[in-house]
Every structure is written in structure tokens, then in C-alpha cells.
C-alpha positions in Angstrom: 14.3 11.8 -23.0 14.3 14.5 -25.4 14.3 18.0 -23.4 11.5 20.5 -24.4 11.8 22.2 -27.1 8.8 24.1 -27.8 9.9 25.8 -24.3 13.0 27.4 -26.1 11.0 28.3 -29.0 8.8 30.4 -26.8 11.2 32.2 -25.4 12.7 33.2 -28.4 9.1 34.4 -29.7 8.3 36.2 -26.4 8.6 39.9 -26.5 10.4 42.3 -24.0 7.3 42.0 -21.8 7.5 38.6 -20.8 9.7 35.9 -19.7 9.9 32.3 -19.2 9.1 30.6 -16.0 11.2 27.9 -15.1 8.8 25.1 -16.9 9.0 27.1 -20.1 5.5 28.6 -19.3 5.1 32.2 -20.4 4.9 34.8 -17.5 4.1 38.6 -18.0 6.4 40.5 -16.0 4.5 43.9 -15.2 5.5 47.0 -17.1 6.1 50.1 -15.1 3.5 51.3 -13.2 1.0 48.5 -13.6 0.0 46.2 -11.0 1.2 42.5 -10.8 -0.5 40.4 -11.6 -2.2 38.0 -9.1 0.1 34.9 -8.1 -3.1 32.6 -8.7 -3.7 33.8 -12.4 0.2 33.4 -13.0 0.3 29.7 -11.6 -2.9 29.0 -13.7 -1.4 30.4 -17.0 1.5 28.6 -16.2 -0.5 25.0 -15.6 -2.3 25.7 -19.0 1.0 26.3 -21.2 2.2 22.8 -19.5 -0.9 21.3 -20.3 -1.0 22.1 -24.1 2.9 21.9 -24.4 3.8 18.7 -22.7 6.4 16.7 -24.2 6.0 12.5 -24.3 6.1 11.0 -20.8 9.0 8.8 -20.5 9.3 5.1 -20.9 11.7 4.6 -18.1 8.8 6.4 -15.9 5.8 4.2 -17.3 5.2 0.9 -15.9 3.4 -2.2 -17.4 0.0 -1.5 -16.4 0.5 2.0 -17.8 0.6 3.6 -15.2 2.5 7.1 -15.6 4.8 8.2 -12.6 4.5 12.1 -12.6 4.9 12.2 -8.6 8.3 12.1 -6.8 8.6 11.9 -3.0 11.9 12.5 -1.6 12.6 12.1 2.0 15.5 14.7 3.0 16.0 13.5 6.5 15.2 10.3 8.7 15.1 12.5 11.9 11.9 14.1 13.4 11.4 16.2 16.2 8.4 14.5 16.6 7.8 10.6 18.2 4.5 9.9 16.5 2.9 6.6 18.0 1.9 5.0 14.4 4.8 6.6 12.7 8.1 5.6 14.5 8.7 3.1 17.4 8.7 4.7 21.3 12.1 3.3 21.7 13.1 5.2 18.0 15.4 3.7 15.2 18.4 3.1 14.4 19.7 6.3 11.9 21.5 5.9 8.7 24.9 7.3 9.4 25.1 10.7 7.7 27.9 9.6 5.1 24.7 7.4 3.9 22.6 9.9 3.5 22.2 11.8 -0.1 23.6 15.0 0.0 21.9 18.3 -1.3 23.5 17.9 -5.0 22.8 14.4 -5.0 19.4 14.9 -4.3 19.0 17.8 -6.7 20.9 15.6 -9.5 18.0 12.5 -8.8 15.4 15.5 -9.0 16.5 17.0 -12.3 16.6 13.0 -14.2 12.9 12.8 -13.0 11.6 15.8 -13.8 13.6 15.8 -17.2 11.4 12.1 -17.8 8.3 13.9 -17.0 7.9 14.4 -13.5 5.7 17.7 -12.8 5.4 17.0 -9.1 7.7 17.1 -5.8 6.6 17.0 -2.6 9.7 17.0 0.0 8.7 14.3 3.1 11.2 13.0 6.1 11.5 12.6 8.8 10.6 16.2 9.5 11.8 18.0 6.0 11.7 21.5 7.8 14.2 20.6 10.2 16.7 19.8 7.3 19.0 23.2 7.9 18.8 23.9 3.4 15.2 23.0 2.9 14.3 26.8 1.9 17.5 26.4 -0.6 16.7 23.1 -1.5 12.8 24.0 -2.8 14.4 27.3 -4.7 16.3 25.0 -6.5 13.7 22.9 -7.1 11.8 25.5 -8.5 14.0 26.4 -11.1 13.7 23.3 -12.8 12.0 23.5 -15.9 8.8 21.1 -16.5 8.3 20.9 -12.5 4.3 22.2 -11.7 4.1 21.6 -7.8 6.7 21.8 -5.1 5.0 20.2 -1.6 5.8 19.3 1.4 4.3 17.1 4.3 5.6 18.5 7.7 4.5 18.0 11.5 3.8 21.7 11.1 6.1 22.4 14.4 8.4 25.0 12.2 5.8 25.7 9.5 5.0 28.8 10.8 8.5 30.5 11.4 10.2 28.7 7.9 6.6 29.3 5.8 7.6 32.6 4.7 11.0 32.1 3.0 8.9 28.6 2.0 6.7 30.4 -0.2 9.2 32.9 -1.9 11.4 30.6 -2.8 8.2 28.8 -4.7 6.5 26.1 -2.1 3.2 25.5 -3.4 1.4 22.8 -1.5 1.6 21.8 2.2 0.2 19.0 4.2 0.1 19.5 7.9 0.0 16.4 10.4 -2.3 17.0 13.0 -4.3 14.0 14.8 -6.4 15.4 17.7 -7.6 19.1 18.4 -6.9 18.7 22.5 -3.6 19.6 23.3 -3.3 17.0 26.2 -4.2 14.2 23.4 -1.7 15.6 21.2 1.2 15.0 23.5 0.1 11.4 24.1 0.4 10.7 20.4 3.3 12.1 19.5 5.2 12.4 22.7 6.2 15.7 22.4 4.4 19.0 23.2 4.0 22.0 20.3 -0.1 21.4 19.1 0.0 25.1 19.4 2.9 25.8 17.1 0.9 23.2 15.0 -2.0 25.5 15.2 -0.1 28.3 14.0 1.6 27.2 11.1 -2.1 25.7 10.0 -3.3 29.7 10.1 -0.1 31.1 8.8 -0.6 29.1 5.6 -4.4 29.9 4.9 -2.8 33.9 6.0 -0.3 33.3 3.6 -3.0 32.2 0.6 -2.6 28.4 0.5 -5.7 26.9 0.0 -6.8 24.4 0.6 -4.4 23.4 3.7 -4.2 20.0 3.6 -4.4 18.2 6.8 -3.3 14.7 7.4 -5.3 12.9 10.6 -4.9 9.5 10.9 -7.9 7.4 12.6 -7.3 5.0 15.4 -10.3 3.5 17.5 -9.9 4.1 21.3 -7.5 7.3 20.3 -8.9 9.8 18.2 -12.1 8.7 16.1 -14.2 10.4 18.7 -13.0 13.8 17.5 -14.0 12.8 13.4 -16.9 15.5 13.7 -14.7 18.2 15.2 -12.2 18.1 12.6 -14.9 18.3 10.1 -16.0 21.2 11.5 -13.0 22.9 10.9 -13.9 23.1 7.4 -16.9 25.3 7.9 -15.1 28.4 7.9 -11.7 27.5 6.8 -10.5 26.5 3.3 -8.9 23.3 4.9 -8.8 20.0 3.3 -9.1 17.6 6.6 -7.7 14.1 5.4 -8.9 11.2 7.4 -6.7 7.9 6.7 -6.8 4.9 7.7 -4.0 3.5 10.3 -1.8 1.4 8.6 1.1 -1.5 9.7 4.3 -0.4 9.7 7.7 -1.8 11.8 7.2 -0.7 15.3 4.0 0.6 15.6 1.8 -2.1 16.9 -0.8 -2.3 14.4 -4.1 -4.1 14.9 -6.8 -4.5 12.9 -8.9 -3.8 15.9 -7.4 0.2 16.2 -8.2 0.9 11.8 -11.6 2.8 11.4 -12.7 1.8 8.1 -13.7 4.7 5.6 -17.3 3.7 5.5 -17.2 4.1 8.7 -16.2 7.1 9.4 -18.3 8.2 6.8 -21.7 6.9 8.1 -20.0 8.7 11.9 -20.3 12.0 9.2 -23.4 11.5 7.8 -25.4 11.0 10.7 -24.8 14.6 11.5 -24.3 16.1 8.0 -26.6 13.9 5.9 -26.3 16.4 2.9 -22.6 15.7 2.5 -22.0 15.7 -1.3 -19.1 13.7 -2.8 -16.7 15.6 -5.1 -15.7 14.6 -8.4 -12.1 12.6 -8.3 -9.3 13.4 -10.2 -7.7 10.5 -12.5 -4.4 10.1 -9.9 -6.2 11.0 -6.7 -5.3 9.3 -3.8 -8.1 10.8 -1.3 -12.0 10.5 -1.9 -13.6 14.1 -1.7 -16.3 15.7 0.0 -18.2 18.6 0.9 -21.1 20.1 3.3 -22.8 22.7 1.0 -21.9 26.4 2.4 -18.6 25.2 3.9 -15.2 26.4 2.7 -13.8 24.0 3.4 -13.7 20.1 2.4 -13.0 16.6 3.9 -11.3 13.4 2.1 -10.5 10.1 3.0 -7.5 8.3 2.0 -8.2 4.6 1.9 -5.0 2.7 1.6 -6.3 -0.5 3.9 -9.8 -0.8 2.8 -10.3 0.2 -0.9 -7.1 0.8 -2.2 -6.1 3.4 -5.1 -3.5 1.4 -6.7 -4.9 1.2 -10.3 -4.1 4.9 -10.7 -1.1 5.3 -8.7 1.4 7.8 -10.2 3.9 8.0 -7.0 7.5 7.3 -6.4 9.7 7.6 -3.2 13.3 8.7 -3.0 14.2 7.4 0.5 16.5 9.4 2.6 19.4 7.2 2.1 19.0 7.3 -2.1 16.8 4.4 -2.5 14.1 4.1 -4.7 10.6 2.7 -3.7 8.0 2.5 -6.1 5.4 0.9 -3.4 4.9 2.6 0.1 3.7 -0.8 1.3 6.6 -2.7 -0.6 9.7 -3.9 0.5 11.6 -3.6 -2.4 14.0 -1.1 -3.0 16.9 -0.2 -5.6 19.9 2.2 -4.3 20.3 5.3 -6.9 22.6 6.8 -4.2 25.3 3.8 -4.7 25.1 4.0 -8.3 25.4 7.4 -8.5 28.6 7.7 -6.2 30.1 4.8 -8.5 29.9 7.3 -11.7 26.6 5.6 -13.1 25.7 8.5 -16.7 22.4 9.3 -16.9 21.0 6.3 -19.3 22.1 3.9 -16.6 20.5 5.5 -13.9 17.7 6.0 -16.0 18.2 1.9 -17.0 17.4 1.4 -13.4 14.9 3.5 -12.4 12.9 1.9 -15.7 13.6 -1.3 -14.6 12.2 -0.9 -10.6 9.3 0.7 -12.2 9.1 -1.8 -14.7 8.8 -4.8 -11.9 6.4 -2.5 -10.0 2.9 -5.0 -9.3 -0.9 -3.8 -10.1 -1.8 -3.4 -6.3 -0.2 -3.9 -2.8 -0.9 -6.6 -0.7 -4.4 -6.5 1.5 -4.7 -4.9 5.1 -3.7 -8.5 6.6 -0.8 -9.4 4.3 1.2 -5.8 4.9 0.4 -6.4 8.8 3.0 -9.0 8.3 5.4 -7.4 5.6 8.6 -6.6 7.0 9.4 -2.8 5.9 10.7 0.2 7.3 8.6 1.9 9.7 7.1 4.9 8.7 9.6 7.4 9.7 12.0 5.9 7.6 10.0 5.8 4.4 8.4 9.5 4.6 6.9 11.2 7.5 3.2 10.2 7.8 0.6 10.9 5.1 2.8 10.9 2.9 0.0 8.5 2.1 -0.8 10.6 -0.9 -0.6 7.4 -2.1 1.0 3.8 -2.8 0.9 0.8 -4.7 2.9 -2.0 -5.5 6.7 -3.0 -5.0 7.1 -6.6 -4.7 6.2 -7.1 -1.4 7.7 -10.5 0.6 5.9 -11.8 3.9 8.7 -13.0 6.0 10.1 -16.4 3.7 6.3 -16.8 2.2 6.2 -15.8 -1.2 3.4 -13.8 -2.0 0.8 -14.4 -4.4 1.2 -13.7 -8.3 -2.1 -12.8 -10.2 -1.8 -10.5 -12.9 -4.3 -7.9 -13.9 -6.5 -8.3 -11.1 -8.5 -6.0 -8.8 -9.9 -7.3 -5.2 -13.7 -5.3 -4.8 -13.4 -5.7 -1.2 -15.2 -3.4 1.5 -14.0 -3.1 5.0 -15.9 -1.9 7.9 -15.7 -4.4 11.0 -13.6 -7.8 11.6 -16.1 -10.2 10.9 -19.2 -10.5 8.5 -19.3 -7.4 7.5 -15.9 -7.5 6.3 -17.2 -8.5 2.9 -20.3 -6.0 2.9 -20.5 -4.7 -0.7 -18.2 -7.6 -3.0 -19.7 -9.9 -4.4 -18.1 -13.0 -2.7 -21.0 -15.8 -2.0 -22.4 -15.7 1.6 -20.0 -18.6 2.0 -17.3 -16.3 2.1 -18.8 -14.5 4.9 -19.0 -17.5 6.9 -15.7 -18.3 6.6 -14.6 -15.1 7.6 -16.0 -16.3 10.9 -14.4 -19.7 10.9 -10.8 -18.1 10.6 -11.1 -14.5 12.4 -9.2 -13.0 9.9 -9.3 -13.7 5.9 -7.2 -12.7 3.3 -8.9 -11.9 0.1 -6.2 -10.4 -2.2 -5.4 -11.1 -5.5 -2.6 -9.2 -6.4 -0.4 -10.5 -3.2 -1.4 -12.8 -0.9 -0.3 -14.2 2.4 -2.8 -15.6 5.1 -1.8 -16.1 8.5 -4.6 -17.9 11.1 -4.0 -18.6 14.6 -6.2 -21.4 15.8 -6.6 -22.1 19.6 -8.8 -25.3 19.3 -7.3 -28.2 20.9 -6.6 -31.9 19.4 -8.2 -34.9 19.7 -6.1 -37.5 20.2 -7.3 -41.1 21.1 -4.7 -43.3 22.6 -2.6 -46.2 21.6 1.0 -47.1 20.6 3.1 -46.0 17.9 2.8 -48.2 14.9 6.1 -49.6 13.5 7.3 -47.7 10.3 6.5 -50.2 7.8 2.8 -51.0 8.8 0.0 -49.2 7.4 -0.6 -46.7 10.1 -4.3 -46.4 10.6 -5.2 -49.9 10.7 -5.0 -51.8 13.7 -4.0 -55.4 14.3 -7.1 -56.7 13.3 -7.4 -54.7 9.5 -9.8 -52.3 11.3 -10.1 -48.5 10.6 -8.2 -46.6 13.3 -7.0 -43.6 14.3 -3.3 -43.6 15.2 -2.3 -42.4 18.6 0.2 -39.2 19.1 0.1 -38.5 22.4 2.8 -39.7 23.1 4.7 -37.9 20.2 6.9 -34.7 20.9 5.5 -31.8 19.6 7.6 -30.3 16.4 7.3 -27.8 13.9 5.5 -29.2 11.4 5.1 -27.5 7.5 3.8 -28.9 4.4 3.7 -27.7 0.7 1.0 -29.2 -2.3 -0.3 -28.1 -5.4 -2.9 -28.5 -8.2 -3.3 -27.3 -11.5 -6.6 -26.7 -13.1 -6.8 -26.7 -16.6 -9.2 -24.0 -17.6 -9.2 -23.7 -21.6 -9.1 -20.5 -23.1 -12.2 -18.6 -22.7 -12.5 -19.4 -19.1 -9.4 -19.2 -18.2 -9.3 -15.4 -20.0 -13.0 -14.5 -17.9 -11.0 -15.2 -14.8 -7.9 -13.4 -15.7 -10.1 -10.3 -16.5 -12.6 -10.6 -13.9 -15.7 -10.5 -15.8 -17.3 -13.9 -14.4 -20.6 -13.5 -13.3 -20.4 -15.6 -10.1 -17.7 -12.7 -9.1 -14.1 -13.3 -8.3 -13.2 -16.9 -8.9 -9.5 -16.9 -7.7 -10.4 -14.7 -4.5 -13.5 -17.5 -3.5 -10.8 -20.5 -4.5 -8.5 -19.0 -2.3 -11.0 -18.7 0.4 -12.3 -21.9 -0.3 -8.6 -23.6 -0.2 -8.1 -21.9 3.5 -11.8 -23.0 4.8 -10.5 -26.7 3.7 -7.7 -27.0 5.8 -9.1 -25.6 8.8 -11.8 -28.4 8.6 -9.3 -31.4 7.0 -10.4 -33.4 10.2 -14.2 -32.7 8.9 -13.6 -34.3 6.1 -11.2 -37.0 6.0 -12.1 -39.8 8.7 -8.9 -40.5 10.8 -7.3 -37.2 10.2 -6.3 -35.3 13.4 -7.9 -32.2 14.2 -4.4 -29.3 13.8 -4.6 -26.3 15.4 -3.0 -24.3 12.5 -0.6 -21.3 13.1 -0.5 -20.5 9.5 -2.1 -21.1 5.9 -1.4 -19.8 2.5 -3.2 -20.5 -0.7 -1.1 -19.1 -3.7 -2.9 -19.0 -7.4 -0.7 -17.9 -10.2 -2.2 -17.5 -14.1 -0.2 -19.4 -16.7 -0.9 -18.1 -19.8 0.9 -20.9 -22.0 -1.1 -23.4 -20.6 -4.5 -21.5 -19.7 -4.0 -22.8 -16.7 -4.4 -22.2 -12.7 -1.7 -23.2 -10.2 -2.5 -23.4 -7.0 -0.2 -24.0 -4.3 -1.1 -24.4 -0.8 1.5 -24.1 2.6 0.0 -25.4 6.0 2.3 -25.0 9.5 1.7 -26.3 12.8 3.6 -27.0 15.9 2.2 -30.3 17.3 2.6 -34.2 16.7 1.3 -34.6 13.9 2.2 -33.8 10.7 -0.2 -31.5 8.3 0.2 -33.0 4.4 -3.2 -33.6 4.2 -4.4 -30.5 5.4 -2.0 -28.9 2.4 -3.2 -31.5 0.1 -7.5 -30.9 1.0 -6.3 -27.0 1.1 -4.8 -27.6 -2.8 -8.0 -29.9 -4.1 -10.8 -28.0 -2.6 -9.3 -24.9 -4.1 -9.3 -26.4 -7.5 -12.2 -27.7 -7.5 -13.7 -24.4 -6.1 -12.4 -22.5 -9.3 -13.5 -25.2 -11.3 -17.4 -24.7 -9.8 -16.6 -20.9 -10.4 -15.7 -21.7 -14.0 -18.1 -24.7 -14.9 -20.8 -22.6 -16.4 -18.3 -21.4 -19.3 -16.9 -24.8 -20.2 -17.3 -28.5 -19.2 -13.9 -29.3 -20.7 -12.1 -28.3 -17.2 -9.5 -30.6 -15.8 -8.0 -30.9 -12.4 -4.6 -32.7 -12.2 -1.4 -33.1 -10.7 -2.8 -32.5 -7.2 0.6 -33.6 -5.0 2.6 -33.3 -2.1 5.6 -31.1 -2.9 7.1 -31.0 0.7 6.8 -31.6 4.1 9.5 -30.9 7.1 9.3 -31.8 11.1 7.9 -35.5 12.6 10.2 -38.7 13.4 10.1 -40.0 10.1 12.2 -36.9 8.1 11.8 -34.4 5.5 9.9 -35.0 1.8 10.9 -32.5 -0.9 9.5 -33.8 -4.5 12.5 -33.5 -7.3 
């Protein structure tokens, strides 16, 4: 894009007294004898002048939801000094060689592209960044690029206090501190290392030094640390400290459960109960974090709420991996390598071709809390060193060979707090919903991306018998009268089936459910439900079905716009004897004609059709894929 010019026209205006800061922004220089000027009131005058004298924000940067992409994380290293439990694996990873790794020009070229497109925020992740030999060299040179507002950095805060110094002169302005208990003995457990103290310090050595507010990363996890939520909040009563709870989140390696995640109303009822007067603080556009404060402390706490309510509609982030690739979801899988193309000689207008189109195939939200549990990605110390949560939304994520779910412009209103009815506390989802939630232990009620995996430990009823032969109608016996066939003496097999439906919604409806705005609630998030529920109770409903004790179930729902249309596609797996097509097929119809009950107030003129097997694999009789 264009570069700024109203920058060079200031400096030609300015007089001998000033000069230009490294964003254009005018900066007095004191004259002889005259006291500087506070660093705060400089940085403020300097944020103004950007404000009022930004130039367009770049296409390549803006994705098509509109969301603008001001915030760069790059990841200088992959190692840590640091073993963190939720963060990296206890047996460690497997380290890009260092020939992989982008060097300190390449990641100063990727730096300059964004910030030329509009980037005004950095914030320098790892790994451990401080224990990359040139970080202190790296930020100075990062601060001399002109448009860029904020240089951070997120660090396990074991050499924050010894680099902080040469940190802050050479223009760090924000810094995140990982810190997840306040007893020393509980620290070392978590991140099987020693050094809370050094932690400690380089917490007080910041505030000393006049950052404020400190933020402070803790990450939640039940059994571990959510007994210590009212210490940490504490800490804000005399301390400009922002404490950051988030919730624990799946990535490779780190064991995630559903059970360990302390939900954010949670922990804010756990607050509450002994600081009832906590006020919530107004949110800014991009913010990751929900805000509040105890009146008379200096301090503040937030909660980032990536599992339970996430932020995705306003996300403005980016990663730059250690290894030059480009992820424009923390929770995605997806990645694009800038470092390949720039050691093959790609100019600037392809790289920037490339980072427009990743950006451009970046989705409106990530997958839910379940889904991600199952997404194969990088664990956490490969992506950036924890809390680096400052936010994340949407690559395309893939659960193992399941294709997720594609719904466009759609937003899930669910509220977590505990694994069963309370799980939909707050949406609007009919009590149904809430039942079912106890039927399957774990639901899946994303719209965006959507993968549902059940385990199911009920047993099978067979009856007994012998195998019918191939060509005879199979549950009939000899006599013409209903029967239910006997498998017990069938091996057991891996059994998967695929069917679909379409419903035909017409125009209006069909444009209500795209946007959201029926008043029953979410129509594709209760057929999806509904399509689940159905084939977990197929032997409910069909007579001389066997009862399946399903490993797995997906309901898909896509939008077609041409046709204003629905298609639902639904996958059930088993291993047993029996095969499970008319669990996929109940799952596909009951799903239809859930969205059509959802829809029928709006128009009469719906139409289910085309309600078919498309596949099934495993049993003695062979595979069935529809041409």
C-alpha cells in the first residue's frame, strides 16, 4: 500500500524543536535547560497524531467479515526454559532445525510488509522470546518502524527482570507475565522447573520501571490452581496489575479435559461472592479479555474466554510462527509458509498476494470447546508461548479426516459453566437441548465448525438366530413375520455410514436462518442437536433396528445460497456387527425436519427431499458409495 505521506509532510513543516518519531508522530525534543518531557505524555501525543493521520488499512490485511488485522504475533523461538504442563508435552517436542527457523532479517523484512499494510501492533511470543540472544536488538528495530504504536511481549518472566532494562530503552512498551500459582512449591509442579521468585521480580521490576498495568497471564485448571482465584485478585489491590484469568484450552500434548476448564462465569460468581461490588469495565472494539474492577483497587482483573464465549467476531490478530508460517487462527490448523517464499525471491506484491489470500480464507469463529479438543495442531509451545491468548479466531480448522462444518455468518450464544445441563444456561436453545446434553455427555453446538464426537458404553441387544441368505429380505422370518435379524454371531468391524437431506427453505426463511434473527433461536444449532439426539435413539424409533453403541457422530449443515437451501449431512461410526445406515439416515431426516419445525412459522412452502444414503464401509456384504 501507499506509504504515509502526511508523515513526510510533517517533518518538513516541523521546526528545529521537534522531530519525528518513528510512526511519523511529532515529538518535542526539549530545548536546553528544560525538562523532558514525561514518557507517558510523549506516547499519548504520539497515539493521537496516529489516530488522526492514519492512512487506509490494507486490503491484503482485511478479511471478508471485515475484520481488520492491526495485530502481529511473531514467535522468535520454539525453545523455553520453561516445561509448562498445558503449554508443551512432559516428554517436550521435536524442534525445527535451526536452518528452519526465520532469521533476524527475515523476521524484521515479514515485520516491515505488515506494519507498512497497517499493522500498529507487535507483540514478540515463543517459546521464551527473552531467551532469544538479539531480542533487545530485535525490539529496537522494531521500534524504528514507522506506523508501529505498541511493541509487546509475553514471557515466563524468568529473565524479565535482568533483560527489562535494555527492554524498555530500546522502546518495549507492553508486557505480559505468565504466572499460574502464587506458592512456590505449586509453581514448580506446573512448570517443572524452579524460578517463581525471579518471576516475582521481573513482575515488580516492571511496575518499578512504570509499566502499568502489568499484565499477567494465569491460566485456570480445576484440581490445580482455581483455589488461588481470590489471591491473585488480591494482588490488584495495591498494584497496577492486570491479572488475566483464561480458560485452559486443548492443545497437542497437554491432556486437556473438559473436566480441568473453569468456566468464566464461574470464576466470576468464585469473585463475586467475596467482592460483590466488582464493576465491569467498558471493552474496547478488538479486546480479547472481559474487564473488571473492585472500586479503590489499582489494579484490575480480566478474563479471556476463548472456550466458553469466544471473541472471534472482533479478532484483529495474526501469528508469525517461529518457522515463518503464517496462522491467522490460534485454534486453526491451517498455515501458509512466508519463510519458503521469501527464501525463493517472492517481491513484496506476492508476499503480500499471499498473506491476502490466508486472511482472505480466514472463517467467522473457531471451532467450539469440543471440536478443537480433537483438532490436530501444534501444541502451545509451538504456536506462541501461553497467553498469547490475546486472542484467536478462525483458520480452517480440520478434525482428524472429518470435515468440519460450513455456516456462514453465524454466531453460537452459548454459555459454559459445568458438563451437563447447565452447559446451555443463558442461549436460548429449547429445554430439549438441555436434555440431550444429558443423553450424549458431551454436545457440540457450533455453527461456524462443527465436529461431534460421543462415546456410548451401552451394550446391544441382540436376539438370536441364523444369518439370512443374501437375497432374502432380512427381517422377515420363514413365515413373512416381522423379525429381528440375529448378529451375534457376526464379527465385529468398523462400521461408517454417510446420508444427507436437503431442505428447501425459500427465501425469507432461509435468509432469517442465515442471519440468526428467528425467534425460536438458533435453528441450525437445534437441527444439529436434534440430528445427533436421532441417532443415538435410531433403535427407539425404528422397530427391528439394533441398538449401536456409537463411537462417533457428526451432523454437517452448510447454507446454499443459489438454492435457499439447507444441506445436511450426517456421518455415524461404530465398531460392532451391525452396520449403522439407518442411524445416518434417522440422524439426516430428523435434522431436516427439525429445521423445518424451526422454520414453519415463516413459511408453509418448505420442502424436505433427497434424504439418501451416500456411503457406507465395514460388514460382510461390502462397501456402498453413491455416484
Amino acid at each position: 500500500m501507499a506509504a504515509r505521506p502526511v508523515a513526510r509532510m510533517v517533518r518538513r513543516l516541523l521546526g528545529p524543536g521537534t522531530r519525528s518519531c518513528s510512526s511519523g508522530g511529532p515529538v518535542s525534543q526539549p530545548r536546553p535547560g528544560e525538562p523532558s518531557q514525561p514518557a507517558t505524555e510523549v506516547l499519548s501525543r504520539r497515539r493521537q497524531f496516529l489516530r488522526e493521520h492514519a492512512a487506509p488499512f490494507s486490503a491484503f490485511l482485511t478479511d471478508r467479515f471485515g475484520r481488520r488485522h492491526s495485530y502481529l504475533r511473531i514467535s522468535l523461538t520454539e525453545k523455553c526454559n520453561l516445561r509448562c504442563q498445558y503449554c508443551m508435552p512432559e516428554e517436550g517436542v521435536s524442534l525445527t532445525p535451526k536452518a528452519d527457523l526465520l532469521t533476524t532479517e527475515e523476521i524484521l523484512t515479514l515485520a516491515r510488509l505488515f506494519v507498512k499494510e497497517g499493522v500498529d501492533k507487535i507483540r514478540l511470543t515463543g517459546g521464551e522470546p527473552l531467551i532469544r540472544p538479539d531480542v533487545v536488538d530485535i525490539v529496537a528495530r522494531l521500534h524504528r518502524l514507522e506506523g508501529l504504536r505498541t511493541i509487546g511481549v509475553t514471557t515466563n518472566g524468568i529473565n524479565l527482570a535482568r533483560l527489562l532494562p535494555q527492554l524498555q530503552k530500546a522502546g518495549l512498551s507492553a508486557i505480559n507475565v505468565s504466572l499460574d500459582t502464587l506458592v512456590p512449591a505449586k509453581f514448580e509442579f506446573i512448570v517443572r522447573r524452579k524460578g517463581f521468585h525471579k518471576v516475582m521480580e521481573g513482575i515488580h521490576k516492571a511496575i518499578e520501571l512504570g509499566y502499568s498495568p502489568v499484565k499477567v497471564n494465569c491460566v485456570v485448571m480445576r484440581g490445580l490452581n482455581e483455589d488461588e482465584l481470590l489471591d491473585f485478585v488480591a494482588l490488584t489491590k495495591g498494584l497496577p496489575l492486570d491479572v488475566r484469568f483464561i480458560e485452559y484450552m486443548p492443545f497437542d500434548g497437554n491432556k486437556w479435559n473438559f473436566k480441568k476448564m473453569v468456566s468464566y462465569k464461574e470464576m466470576l460468581d468464585t469473585i463475586q461472592q467475596q467482592w460483590p461490588d466488582l464493576e465491569k469495565l467498558p471493552e474496547e472494539e478488538s479486546s480479547t479479555a472481559k474487564a473488571f474492577r473492585i472500586p479503590g483497587f489499582q489494579g484490575q482483573v480480566s478474563f479471556i474466554t476463548s472456550m466458553s464465549e469466544h471473541f472471534c467476531g472482533t479478532c484483529n490478530r495474526l501469528r508469525i510462527t517461529a518457522d515463518g508460517n503464517l496462522k491467522v487462527c490460534l485454534f486453526g490448523n491451517s498455515e501458509v509458509s512466508l519463510r519458503d517464499h521469501l527464501r525463493a525471491g517472492a517481491s513484496e506484491e506476492e508476499l503480500l498476494a499471499i498473506i491476502g489470500a490466508a486472511v482472505g480464507r480466514k472463517k467467522q469463529q473457531h471451532a467450539g470447546m469440543f471440536n478443537i479438543s480433537q483438532m490436530k495442531n501444534r501444541p502451545m509451545i509451538l504456536i506462541d508461548l501461553l497467553l498469547t491468548l490475546q486472542g484467536s479466531p478462525p483458520a480452517s480448522p480440520s478434525v482428524f479426516s472429518w470435515a468440519p462444518l460450513r455456516v456462514q455468518g453465524l454466531r453460537p450464544r452459548m454459555s459454559f459453566s459445568n458438563p451437563t445441563a447447565a452447559l446451555w444456561k443463558g442461549s436460548r436453545v429449547p429445554q430439549a437441548a438441555a436434555v440431550a446434553q444429558q443423553w450424549w455427555g458431551s454436545g457440540c453446538p457450533q455453527r461456524h465448525h462443527s465436529s461431534c464426537v460421543h462415546s456410548d458404553t451401552d451394550s446391544k441387544c441382540l436376539s438370536s438366530g441364523s444369518l439370512p441368505a443374501s437375497d432374502q429380505l432380512t427381517h422377515v422370518d420363514s413365515e413373512g413375520r416381522a423379525a429381528m435379524v440375529d448378529v451375534g454371531r457376526k464379527p465385529d468391524t468398523e462400521r461408517v455410514a454417510v446420508a444427507s437431506a436437503l431442505v428447501l427453505l425459500g427465501p425469507v426463511a432461509f435468509e432469517l436462518v442465515r442471519q440468526n434473527q428467528l425467534k425460536k433461536g438458533d435453528a441450525l444449532m437445534v437441527a444439529q442437536l436434534a440430528g445427533i439426539q436421532a441417532a443415538k435413539l435410531t433403535s427407539q424409533l425404528i422397530p427391528l433396528c439394533h441398538q449401536v453403541a456409537l463411537s462417533h457422530v457428526q451432523v454437517q449443515l452448510e447454507l446454499d445460497s443459489t438454492r435457499h437451501a439447507v444441506a445436511i449431512q450426517a456421518t455415524c461410526r461404530a465398531r460392532g456387527p451391525t452396520g449403522v445406515e439407518m442411524e445416518a439416515l434417522t440422524s439426516a431426516s430428523v435434522a431436516a425436519l427439525s429445521l423445518y419445525d424451526m422454520c414453519k412459522a415463516v413459511s408453509r412452502d418448505i420442502v424436505v427431499r433427497e434424504v439418501k444414503l451416500i456411503s457406507k464401509t465395514g460388514g460382510q456384504r461390502g462397501d456402498f458409495h453413491r455416484a
